[in-house]
C-alpha positions in Angstrom: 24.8 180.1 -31.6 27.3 177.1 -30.5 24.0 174.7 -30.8 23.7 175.5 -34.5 27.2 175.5 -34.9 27.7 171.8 -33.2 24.5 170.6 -35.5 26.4 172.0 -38.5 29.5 170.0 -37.7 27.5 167.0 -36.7 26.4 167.5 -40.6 29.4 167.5 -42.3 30.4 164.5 -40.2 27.5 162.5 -41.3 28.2 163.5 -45.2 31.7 162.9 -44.7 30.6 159.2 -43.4 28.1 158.6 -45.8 30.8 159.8 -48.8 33.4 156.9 -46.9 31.3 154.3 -46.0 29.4 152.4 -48.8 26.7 150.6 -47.2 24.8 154.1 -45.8 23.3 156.2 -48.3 21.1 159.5 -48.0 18.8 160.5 -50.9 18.2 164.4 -50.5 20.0 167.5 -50.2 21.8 169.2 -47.6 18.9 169.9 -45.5 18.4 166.0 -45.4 21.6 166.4 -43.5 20.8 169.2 -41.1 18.1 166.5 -40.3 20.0 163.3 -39.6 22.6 165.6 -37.3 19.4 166.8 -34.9 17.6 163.1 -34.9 21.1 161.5 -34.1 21.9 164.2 -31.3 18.3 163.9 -29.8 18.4 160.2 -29.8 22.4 160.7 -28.3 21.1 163.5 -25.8 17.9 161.5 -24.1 17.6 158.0 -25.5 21.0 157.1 -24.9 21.8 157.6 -21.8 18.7 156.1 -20.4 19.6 152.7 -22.4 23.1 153.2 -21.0 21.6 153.0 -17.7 19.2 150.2 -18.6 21.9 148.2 -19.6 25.0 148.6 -16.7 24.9 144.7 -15.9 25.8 143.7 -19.7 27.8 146.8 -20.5 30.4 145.2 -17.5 29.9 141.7 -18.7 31.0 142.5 -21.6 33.9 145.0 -20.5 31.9 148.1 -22.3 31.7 146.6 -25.6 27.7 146.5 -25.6 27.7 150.5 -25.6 28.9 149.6 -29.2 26.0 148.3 -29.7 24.2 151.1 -28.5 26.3 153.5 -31.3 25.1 150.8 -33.4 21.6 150.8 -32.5 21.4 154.5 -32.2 22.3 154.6 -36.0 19.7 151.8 -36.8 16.3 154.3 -35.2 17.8 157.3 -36.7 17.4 155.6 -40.1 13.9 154.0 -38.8 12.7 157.7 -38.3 14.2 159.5 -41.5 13.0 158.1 -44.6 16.1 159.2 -46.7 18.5 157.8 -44.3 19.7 153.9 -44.9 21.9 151.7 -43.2 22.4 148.2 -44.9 23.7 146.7 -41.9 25.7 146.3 -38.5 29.4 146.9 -39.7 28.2 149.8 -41.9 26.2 151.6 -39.3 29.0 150.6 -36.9 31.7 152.1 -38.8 29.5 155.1 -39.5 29.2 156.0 -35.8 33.1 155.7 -35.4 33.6 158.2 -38.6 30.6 160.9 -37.4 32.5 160.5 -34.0 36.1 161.1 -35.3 35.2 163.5 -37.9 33.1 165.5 -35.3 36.2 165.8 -32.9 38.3 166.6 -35.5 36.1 169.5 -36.3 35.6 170.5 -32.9 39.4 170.6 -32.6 39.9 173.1 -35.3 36.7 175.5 -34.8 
């Protein structure tokens, strides 16, 4: 029940960013949303973390900034795999990760 509950937040956090942010845009429903939330939780869950690891030397060169570009990048292959998903570029999928990220804990907080 909680993993249906966190993918329903993770929804409203990615309509909430796509409402904000005007260079993301989904075409389709709510289910379109369901969607995005369990792509962008996969690819957090197992891609992630093994690019995380992949990428240590840069990530301290670069005083953790490059994981950033990770968010970024994790945004960019959600909206290779979902055709109704689009991001038009870095600053817009960067700011979307920060709002699904604050918008998510904010929910969290309160349920």
């Amino acid at each position: 029940m909680g993993l249906i509950i966190r993918i329903l937040i993770s929804a409203v956090a990615v309509w909430v960013a796509t409402y904000f942010i005007p260079g993301v845009s989904v075409s389709g429903g709510p289910g379109t949303y369901l969607i995005i939330a369990i792509v962008l939780g996969f690819l957090n869950a197992f891609i992630k973390p093994i690019l995380t690891v992949l990428t240590i030397p840069i990530t301290i060169i670069t005083l953790g900034l490059f994981l950033l570009v990770l968010n970024v990048l994790m945004v960019y292959l959600t909206s290779y795999l979902i055709p109704n998903f689009h991001v038009s570029g870095f600053i817009a999928a960067l700011l979307f990760s920060f709002v699904v990220s604050i918008v998510t804990a904010l929910i969290d907080a309160i349920v």
